[in-house]
C-alpha positions as CSV (number, residue, x, y, z in Angstrom):
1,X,0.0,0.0,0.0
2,X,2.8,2.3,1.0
3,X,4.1,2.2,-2.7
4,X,0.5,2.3,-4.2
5,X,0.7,5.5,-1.8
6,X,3.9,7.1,-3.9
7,X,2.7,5.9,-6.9
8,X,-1.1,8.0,-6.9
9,X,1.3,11.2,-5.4
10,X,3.4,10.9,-8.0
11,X,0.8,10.7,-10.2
12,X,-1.9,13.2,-8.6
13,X,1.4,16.0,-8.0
14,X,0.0,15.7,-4.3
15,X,-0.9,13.6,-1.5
16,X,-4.2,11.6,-1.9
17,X,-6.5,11.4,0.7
18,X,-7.5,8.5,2.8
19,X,-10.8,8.4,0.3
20,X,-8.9,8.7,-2.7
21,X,-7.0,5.9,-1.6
22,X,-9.9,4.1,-0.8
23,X,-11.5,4.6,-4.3
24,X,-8.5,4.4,-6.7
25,X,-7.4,1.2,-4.8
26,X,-8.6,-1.1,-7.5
27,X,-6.5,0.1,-10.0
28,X,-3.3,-0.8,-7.7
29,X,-0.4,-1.9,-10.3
30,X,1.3,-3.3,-7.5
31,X,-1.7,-5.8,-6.5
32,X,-0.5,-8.5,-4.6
33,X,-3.4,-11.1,-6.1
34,X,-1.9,-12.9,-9.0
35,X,-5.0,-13.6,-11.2
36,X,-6.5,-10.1,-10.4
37,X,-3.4,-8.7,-11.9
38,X,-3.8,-11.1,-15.4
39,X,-7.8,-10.3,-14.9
40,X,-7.2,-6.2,-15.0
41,X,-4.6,-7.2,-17.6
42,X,-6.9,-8.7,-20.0
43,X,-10.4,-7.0,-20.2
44,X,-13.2,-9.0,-22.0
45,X,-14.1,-7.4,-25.2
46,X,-16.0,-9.5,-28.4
47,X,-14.8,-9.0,-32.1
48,X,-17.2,-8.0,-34.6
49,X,-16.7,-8.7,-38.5
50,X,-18.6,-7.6,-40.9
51,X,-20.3,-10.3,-43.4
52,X,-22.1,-7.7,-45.5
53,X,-24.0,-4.3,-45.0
54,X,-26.2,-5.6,-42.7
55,X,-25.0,-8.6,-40.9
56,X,-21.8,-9.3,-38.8
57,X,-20.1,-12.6,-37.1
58,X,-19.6,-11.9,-33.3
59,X,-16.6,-13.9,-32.1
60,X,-15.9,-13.9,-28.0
61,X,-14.0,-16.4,-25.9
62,X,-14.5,-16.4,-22.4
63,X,-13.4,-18.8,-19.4
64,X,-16.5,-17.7,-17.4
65,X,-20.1,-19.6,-18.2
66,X,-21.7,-17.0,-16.7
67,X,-20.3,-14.6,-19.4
68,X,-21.6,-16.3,-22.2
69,X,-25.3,-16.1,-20.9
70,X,-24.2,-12.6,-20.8
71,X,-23.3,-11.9,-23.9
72,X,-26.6,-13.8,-25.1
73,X,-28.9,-12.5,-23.2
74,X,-27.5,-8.4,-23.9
75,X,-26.7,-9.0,-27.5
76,X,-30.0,-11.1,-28.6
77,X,-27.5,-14.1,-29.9
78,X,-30.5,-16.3,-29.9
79,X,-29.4,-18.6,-32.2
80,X,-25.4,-18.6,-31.5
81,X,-22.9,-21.7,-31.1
82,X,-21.1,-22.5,-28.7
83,X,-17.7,-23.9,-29.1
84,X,-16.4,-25.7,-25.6
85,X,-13.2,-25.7,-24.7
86,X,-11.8,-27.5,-21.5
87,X,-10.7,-23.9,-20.7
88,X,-14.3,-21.9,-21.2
89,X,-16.3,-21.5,-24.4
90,X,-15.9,-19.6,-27.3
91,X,-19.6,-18.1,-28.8
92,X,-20.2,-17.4,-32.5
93,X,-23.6,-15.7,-33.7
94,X,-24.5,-14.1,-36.8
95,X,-27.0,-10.7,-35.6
96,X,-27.3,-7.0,-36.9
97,X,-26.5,-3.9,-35.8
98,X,-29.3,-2.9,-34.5
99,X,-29.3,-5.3,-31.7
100,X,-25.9,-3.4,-30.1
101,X,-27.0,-0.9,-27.7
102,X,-24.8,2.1,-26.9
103,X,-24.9,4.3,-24.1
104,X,-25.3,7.8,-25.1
105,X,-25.2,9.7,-21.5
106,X,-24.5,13.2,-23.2
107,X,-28.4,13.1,-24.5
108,X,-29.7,10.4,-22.3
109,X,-30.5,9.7,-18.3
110,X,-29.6,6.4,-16.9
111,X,-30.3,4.4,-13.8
112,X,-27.2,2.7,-12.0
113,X,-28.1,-0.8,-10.3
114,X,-25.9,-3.5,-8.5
115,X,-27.2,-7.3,-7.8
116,X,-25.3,-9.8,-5.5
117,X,-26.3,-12.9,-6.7
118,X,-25.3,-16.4,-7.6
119,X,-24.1,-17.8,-10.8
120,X,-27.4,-19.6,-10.9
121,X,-29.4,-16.3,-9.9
122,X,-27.4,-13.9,-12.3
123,X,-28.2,-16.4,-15.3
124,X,-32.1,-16.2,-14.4
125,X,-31.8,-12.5,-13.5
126,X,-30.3,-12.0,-17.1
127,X,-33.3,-13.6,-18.7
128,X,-35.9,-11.7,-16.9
129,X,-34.5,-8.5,-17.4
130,X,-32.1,-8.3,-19.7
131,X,-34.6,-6.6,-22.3
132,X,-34.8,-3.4,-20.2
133,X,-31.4,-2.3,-19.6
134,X,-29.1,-0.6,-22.1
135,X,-25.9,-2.2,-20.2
136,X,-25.3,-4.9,-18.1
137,X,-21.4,-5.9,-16.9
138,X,-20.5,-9.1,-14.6
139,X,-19.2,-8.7,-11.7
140,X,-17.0,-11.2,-10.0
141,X,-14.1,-11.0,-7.7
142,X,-14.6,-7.4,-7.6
143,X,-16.4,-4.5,-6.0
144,X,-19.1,-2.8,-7.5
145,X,-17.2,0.3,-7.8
146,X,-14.4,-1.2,-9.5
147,X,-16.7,-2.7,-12.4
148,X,-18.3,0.7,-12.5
149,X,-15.2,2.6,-12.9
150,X,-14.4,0.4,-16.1
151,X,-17.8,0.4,-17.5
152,X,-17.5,4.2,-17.5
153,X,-13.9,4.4,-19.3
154,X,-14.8,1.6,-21.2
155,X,-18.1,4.2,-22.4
156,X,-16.7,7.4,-21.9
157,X,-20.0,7.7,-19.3
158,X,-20.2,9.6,-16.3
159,X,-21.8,9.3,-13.2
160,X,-23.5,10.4,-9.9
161,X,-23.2,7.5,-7.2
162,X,-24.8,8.0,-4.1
163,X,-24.6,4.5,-2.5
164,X,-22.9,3.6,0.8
165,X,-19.2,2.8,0.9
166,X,-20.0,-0.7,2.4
167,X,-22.5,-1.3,-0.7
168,X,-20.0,-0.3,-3.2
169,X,-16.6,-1.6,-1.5
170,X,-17.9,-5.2,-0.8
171,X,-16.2,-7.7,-3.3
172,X,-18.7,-9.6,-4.9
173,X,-18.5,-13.3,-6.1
174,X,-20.7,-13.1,-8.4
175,X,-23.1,-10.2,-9.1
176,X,-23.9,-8.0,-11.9
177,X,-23.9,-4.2,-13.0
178,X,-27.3,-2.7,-14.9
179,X,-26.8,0.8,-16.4
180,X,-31.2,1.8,-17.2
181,X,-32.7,4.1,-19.8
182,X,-35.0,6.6,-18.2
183,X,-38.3,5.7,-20.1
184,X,-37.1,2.2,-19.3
185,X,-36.6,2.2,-15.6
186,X,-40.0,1.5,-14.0
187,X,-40.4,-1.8,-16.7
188,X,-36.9,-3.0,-14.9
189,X,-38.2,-2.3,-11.5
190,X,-41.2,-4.4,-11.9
191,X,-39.6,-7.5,-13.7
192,X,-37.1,-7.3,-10.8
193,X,-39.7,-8.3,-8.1
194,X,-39.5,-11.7,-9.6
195,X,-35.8,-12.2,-8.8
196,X,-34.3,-14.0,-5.9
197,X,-31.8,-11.5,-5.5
198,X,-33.3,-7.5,-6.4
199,X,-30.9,-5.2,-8.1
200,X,-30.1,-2.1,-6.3
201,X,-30.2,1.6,-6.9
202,X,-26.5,3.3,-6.5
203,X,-26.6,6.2,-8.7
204,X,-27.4,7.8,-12.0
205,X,-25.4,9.0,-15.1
206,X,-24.5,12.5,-16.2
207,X,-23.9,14.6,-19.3
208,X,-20.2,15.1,-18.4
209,X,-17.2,12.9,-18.1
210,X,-16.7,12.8,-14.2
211,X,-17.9,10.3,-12.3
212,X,-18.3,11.3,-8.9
213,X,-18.9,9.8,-5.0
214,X,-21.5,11.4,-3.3
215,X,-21.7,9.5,0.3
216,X,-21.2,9.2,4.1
217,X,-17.4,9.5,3.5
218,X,-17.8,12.8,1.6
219,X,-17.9,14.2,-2.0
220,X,-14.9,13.6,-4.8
221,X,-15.6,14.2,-8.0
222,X,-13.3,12.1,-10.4
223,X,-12.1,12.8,-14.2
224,X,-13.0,10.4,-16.4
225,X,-9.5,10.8,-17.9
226,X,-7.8,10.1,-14.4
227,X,-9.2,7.0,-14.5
228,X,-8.4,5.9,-17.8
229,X,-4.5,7.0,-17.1
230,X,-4.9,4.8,-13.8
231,X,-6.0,1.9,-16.1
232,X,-3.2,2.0,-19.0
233,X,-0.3,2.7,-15.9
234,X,-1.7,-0.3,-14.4
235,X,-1.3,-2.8,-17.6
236,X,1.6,-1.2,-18.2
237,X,3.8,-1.5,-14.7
238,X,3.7,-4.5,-12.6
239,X,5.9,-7.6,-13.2
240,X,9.6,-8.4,-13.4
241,X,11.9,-10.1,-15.9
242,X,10.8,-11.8,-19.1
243,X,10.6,-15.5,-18.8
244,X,13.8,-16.4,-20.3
245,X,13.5,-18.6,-23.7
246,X,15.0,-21.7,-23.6
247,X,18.6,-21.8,-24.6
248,X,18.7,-23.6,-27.9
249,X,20.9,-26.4,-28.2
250,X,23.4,-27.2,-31.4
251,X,22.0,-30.8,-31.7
252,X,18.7,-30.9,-32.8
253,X,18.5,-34.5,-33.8
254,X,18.0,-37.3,-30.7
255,X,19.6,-40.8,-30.0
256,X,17.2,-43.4,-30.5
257,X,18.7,-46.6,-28.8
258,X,16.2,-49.3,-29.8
259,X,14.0,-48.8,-33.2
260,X,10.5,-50.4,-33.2
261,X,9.5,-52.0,-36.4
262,X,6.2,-50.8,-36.5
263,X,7.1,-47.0,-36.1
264,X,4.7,-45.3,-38.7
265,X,2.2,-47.5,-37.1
266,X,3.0,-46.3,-33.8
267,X,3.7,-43.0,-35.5
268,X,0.2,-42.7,-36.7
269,X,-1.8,-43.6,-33.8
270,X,0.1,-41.3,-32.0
271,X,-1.2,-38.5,-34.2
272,X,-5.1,-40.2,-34.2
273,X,-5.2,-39.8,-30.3
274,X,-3.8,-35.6,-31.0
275,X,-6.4,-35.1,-33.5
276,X,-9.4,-37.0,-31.3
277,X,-8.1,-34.5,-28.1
278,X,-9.1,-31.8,-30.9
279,X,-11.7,-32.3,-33.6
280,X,-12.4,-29.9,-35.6
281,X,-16.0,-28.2,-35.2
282,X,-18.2,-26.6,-37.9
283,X,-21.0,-24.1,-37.3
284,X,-23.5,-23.1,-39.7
285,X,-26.3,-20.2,-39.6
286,X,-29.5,-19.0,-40.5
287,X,-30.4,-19.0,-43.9
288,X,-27.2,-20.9,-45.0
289,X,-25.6,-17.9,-45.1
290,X,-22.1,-19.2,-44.4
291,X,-20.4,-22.2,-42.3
292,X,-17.6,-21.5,-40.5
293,X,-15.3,-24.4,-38.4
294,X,-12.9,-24.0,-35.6
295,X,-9.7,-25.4,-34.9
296,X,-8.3,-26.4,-31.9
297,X,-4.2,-25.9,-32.3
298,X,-2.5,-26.8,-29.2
299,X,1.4,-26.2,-29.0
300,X,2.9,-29.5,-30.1
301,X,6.5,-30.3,-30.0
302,X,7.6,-26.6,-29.7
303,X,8.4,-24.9,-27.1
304,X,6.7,-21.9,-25.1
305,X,9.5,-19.5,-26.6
306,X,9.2,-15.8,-28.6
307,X,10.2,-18.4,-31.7
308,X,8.5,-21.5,-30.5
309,X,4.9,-19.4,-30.6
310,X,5.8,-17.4,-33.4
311,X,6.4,-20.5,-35.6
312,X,3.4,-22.2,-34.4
313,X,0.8,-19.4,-34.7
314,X,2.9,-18.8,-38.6
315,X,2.6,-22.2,-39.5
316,X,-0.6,-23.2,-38.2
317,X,-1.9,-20.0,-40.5
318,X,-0.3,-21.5,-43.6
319,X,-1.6,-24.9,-43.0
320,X,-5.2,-23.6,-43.1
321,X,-4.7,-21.9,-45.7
322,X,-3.0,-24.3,-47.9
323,X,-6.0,-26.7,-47.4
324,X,-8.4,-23.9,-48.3
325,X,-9.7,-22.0,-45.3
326,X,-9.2,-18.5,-44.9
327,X,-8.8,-17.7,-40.9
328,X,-11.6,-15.1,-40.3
329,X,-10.2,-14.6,-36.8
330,X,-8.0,-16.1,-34.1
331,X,-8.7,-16.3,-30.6
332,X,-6.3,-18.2,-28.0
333,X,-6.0,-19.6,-24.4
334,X,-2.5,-19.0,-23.1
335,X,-1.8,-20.5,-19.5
336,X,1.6,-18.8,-17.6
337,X,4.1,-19.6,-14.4
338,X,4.6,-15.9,-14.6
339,X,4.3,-13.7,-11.8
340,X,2.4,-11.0,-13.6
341,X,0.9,-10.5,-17.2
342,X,3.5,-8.2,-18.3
343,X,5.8,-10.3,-18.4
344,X,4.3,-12.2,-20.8
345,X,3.5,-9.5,-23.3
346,X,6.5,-10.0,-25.7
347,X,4.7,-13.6,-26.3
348,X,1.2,-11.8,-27.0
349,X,2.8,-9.4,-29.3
350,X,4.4,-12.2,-31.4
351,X,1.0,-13.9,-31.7
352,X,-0.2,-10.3,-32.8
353,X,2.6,-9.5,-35.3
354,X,2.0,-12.8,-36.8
355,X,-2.1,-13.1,-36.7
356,X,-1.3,-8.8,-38.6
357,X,1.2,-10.5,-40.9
358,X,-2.0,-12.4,-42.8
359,X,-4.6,-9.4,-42.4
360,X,-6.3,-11.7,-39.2
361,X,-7.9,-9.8,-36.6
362,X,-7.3,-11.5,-32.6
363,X,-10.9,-11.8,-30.5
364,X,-10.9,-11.3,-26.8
365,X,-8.6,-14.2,-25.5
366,X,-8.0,-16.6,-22.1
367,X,-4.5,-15.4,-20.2
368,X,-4.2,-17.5,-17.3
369,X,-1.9,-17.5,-14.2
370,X,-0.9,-21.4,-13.6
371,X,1.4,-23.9,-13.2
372,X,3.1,-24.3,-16.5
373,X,2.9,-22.6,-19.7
374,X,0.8,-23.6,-22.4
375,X,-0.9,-22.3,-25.3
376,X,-3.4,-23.3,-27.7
377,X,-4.7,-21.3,-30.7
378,X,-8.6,-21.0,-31.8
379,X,-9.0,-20.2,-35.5
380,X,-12.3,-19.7,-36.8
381,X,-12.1,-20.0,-40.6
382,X,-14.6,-20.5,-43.8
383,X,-13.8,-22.8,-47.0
384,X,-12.5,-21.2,-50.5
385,X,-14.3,-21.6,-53.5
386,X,-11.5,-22.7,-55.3
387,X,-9.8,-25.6,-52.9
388,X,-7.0,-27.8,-54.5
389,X,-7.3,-31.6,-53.6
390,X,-5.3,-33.0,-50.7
391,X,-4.7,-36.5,-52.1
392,X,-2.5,-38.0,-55.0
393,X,-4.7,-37.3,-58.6
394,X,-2.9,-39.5,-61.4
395,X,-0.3,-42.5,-61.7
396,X,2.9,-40.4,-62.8
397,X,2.8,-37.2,-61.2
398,X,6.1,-35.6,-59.9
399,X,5.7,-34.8,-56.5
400,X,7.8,-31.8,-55.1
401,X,8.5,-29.9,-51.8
402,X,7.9,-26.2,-51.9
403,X,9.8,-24.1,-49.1
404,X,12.6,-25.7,-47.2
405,X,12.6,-29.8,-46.7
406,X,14.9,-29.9,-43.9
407,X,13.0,-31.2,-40.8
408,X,14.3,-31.8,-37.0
409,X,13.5,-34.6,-34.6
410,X,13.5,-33.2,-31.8
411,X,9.8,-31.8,-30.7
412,X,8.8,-34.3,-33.4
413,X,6.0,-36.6,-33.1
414,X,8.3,-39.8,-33.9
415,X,10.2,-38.5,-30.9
416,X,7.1,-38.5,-28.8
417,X,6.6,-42.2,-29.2
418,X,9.9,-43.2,-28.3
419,X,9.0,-41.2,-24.9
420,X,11.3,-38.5,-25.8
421,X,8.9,-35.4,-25.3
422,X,11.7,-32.9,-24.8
423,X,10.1,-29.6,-27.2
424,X,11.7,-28.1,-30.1
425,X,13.5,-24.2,-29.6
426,X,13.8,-23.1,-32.9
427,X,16.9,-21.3,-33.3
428,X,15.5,-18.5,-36.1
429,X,11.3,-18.8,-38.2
430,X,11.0,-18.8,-41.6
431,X,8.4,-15.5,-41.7
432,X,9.0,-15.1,-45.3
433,X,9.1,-18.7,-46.3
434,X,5.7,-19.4,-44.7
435,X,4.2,-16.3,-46.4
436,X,5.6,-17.5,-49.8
437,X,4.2,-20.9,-49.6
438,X,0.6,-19.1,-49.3
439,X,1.5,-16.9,-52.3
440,X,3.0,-19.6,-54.1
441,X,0.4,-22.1,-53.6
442,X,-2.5,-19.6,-54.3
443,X,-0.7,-18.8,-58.3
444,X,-0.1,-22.0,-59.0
445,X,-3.9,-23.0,-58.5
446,X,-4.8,-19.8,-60.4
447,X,-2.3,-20.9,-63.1
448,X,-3.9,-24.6,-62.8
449,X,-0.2,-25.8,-62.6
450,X,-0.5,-28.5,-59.4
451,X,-2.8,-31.4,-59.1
452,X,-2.8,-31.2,-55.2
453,X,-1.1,-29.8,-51.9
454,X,-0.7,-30.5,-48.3
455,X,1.0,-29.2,-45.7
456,X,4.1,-31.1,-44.3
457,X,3.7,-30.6,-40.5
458,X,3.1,-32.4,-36.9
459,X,4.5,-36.0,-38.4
460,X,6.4,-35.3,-41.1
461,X,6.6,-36.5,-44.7
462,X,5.5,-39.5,-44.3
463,X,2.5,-38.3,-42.4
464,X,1.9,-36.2,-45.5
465,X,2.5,-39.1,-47.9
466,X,-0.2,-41.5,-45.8
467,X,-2.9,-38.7,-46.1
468,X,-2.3,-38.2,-49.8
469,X,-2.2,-41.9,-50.7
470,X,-5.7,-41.9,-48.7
471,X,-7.5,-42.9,-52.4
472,X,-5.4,-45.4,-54.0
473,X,-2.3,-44.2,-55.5
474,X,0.9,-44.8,-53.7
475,X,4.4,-42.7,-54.2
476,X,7.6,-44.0,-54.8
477,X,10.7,-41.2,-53.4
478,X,13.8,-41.1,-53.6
479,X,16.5,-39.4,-51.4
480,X,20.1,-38.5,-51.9
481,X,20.2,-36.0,-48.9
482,X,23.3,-36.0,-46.6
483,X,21.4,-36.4,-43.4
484,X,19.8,-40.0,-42.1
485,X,16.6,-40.9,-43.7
486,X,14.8,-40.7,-40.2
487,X,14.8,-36.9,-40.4
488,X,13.9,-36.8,-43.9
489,X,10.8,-39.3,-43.6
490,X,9.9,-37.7,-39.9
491,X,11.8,-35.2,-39.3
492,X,9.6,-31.7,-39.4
493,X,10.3,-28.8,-41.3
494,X,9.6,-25.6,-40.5
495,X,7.8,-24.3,-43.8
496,X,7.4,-27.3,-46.2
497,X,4.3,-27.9,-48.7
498,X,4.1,-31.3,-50.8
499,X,2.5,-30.9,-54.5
500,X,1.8,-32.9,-57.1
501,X,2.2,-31.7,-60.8
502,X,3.0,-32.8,-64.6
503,X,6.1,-33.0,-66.2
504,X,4.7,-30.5,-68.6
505,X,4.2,-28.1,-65.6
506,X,7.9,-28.9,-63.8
507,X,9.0,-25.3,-65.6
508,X,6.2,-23.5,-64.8
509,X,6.5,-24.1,-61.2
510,X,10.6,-23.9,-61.0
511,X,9.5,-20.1,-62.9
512,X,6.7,-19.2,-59.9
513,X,8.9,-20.2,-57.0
514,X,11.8,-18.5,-58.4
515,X,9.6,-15.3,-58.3
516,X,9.1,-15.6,-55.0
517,X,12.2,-16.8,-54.1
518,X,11.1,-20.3,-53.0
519,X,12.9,-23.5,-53.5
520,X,11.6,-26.3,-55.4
521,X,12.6,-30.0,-55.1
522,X,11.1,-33.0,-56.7
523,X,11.4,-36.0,-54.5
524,X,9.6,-38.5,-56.7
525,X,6.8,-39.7,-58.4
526,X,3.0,-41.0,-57.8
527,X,2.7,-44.5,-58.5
528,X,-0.4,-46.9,-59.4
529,X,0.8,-49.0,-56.7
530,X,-0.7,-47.8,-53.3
531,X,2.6,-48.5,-51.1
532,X,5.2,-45.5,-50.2
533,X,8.6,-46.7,-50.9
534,X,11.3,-44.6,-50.2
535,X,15.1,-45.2,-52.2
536,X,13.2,-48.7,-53.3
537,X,12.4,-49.8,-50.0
538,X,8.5,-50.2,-48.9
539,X,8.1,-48.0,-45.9
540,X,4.5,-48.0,-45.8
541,X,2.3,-50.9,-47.0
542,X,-1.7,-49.8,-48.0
543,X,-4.0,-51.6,-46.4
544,X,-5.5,-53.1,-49.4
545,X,-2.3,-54.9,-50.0
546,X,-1.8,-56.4,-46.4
């Protein structure tokens, strides 16, 4: 407290007062509670996209069930989706302007309420009287007058507040904030009587942009623009050192002491069980107006490093796009052994440059104190028109590996099932490989040049080669790389693609990459044979011929 003290007279150019202290206590940046200081950190606010002049998709991921009836119950999502995650929920909805309300406290009067209630009793409160106020805000962990003080920066809205200091001081668990329209205010009133818990008058808005305390402890009248410099110094001080990354090491390959003979096999369940923690969900609308799907990305293999997560959100990106989604938007739950928020914030902005780097906006996210680090990436995304098979298309196709083939062990999914789970520290990420392979990729479908494309990622070639073969045709590849033929088969490369092409279009596609300064290698051929063989040997057997 003593240096929360300092701080508001350094701030105020005087000494606050014992009420002042009182008041501008919640915006502490030296709070002692670790998952108030990543809650202040991390406001809850929706995204919005616009779908066409009169519709837009609202995108908002929240960790709190109680938000969600929130949101649907104040934004009329009747008939929105909810994607579950073991960390919260992430809600999609398709609505129209016109059911956003805005206060407007310059031309309007507003009643204030507060409600102490349950989880159970806010959820019913919600849908009794949701339809008469212009704004309602949760409140949990907090006071009243904390939530109040962020609504009105949030809404440049002022206020008169004449409740007690024990009403508006007392952390609630659960509770919620109601912000009433005049005309509106004697409707709210009588759908209240119904409730288990009645909200409670505390005060009224104003025309001008002070909120101020009008109780037993005397008057103080507030700036709105004091309080929002309170907020931004308290995101930005706080915290310590930046986690440091993980040194990298020179060897990036491991020692595998006894092979199994059945290692794709193993391989390849290994990946089933990853994709079954994750499935990916679709969500369709109203009228069929579009279908989007989510996927679940978790970080795999790398790790939770400035170039670990920049490399994962990059590639995961790429991947979608390659197989013909366009990422409308990505939200993301990121859990951290950090002592405060701040110290995290080089990772956020890396997941930021990289989400800007495509034109993707970022929805309202889950930043979590905990006991490790972790993070897993939400895209929501819609289908192409034009989307380029993912399987082999004729017997005699050249197949060829767009960006750079070179792939590492270690992090890898063949490591994984020899119980080596160490992850991956990427010494340096291919930005403007990744972004080629999109560009590249996007011509040569335009140009009708390739016959198919898939990503080479969590699995390696071979996993690439087994998804591809899915239909029929096999591939027979060939290898006279320096390096052992574990990390070419399994080994996972940072920016990689695998196409398929004619003879007649080897040129065109050795002319394309060389304007984008990609490389191009052709590793073999697609066979009428279903097996993969690799430098004549049968690594992988179809099931039609066992």
């Amino acid at each position: 407290m003593k240096d929360f003290t300092s701080y508001l007279e350094k701030l105020l150019g005087r000494m606050p007062s014992d009420l002042e202290q009182e008041v501008f206590a919640c915006f502490d940046p030296f709070e002692r509670d670790r998952e108030k200081r990543f809650l202040h950190f991390n406001p809850s606010r929706p995204l919005y996209l616009n779908i066409d002049d009169e519709h837009y998709i609202y995108i908002s991921n929240h960790t709190n069930r109680l938000r969600c009836y929130l949101d649907m119950a104040t934004r009329h999502l009747d008939t929105s989706s909810c994607y579950m995650h073991e960390h919260g929920a992430i809600m999609l909805d398709v609505t129209t302007p016109e059911n956003e309300k805005y206060l407007r406290s310059r031309h309007t009067n507003y009643h204030i309420y507060v409600q102490p209630a349950t989880a159970h009793a806010a959820a019913q409160s919600l849908t009794a009287v949701s339809k008469f106020a212009d704004h309602i805000s949760l409140i949990r962990d907090e006071t009243p007058w904390e939530r109040l003080c962020r609504v009105c920066v949030d809404t440049n809205t002022g206020g008169h507040i004449t409740a007690s200091s024990k009403r508006l001081f007392k952390v609630y668990e659960n509770g919620l904030l109601y912000i009433v329209e005049d005309y509106q205010h004697l409707h709210f009133k009588e759908a209240c009587k119904e409730l288990d818990s009645v909200p409670v008058f505390i005060g009224k808005t104003v025309s001008f942009p002070i909120l101020s305390l009008d109780n037993e402890k005397g008057l103080l009248e507030i700036p709105l623009s004091t309080l929002k410099s309170l907020q931004q110094e308290q995101i930005k001080k706080g915290g310590g050192k930046h986690p440091l990354d993980p040194i990298t090491e020179d060897g990036e390959t491991i020692d595998i002491n006894d092979e199994y003979t059945d290692i794709t096999e193993r391989l390849f369940n290994l990946l089933q069980e990853e994709n079954n923690e994750y499935p990916v969900k679709y969500y369709s609308f109203e009228n069929d107006m579009l279908e989007l799907k989510i996927d679940a990305i978790p970080l795999n293999g790398l790790s939770f490093s400035l170039n670990g997560i920049e490399l994962h959100t990059l590639s995961s990106i790429v991947n979608l796009q390659i197989r013909g989604y366009k990422p409308l938007a990505l939200s993301y739950y990121l859990e951290s052994t950090a002592d405060s928020p701040q110290d995290i914030e080089p990772y956020l902005s890396i997941i930021k440059k990289s989400a800007k780097l495509f034109n993707i906006p970022i929805a309202n996210n889950c930043i979590v104190p905990g006991d490790t680090n972790r993070l897993k990436l939400f895209f929501i995304s819609k289908q192409e028109k034009d989307v380029l098979p993912h399987t082999f298309q004729q017997d005699g196709d050249f197949i060829c590996i767009l960006g750079d083939p070179s792939g590492v062990l270690k992090g890898s999914a063949y490591a994984s099932v020899y119980g080596k789970t160490e992850p991956y520290t990427p010494p340096g990420v291919m930005t403007g490989t990744l972004a080629a392979l999109v560009d590249v990729v996007k011509e040569c479908t335009e140009s009708k040049i390739i016959s198919s494309v898939l990503m080479i990622g969590r699995g390696g070639l071979i996993t690439a080669l087994k998804k591809a073969s899915s239909e029929g045709l096999g591939a027979s590849i060939y290898s006279e790389r320096k390096e052992p033929t574990e990390v070419f088969i399994y080994g996972e490369p940072q920016a990689a693609a695998m196409v398929t092409l004619k003879e007649s279009h080897l040129i065109n596609l050795a002319r394309i990459t060389s304007n984008f300064n990609l490389t191009s290698t052709t590793i073999g051929r697609v066979t009428e044979n279903p097996n993969i063989t690799v430098n004549n040997e049968i690594l992988l057997i179809s099931k039609d011929e066992k």
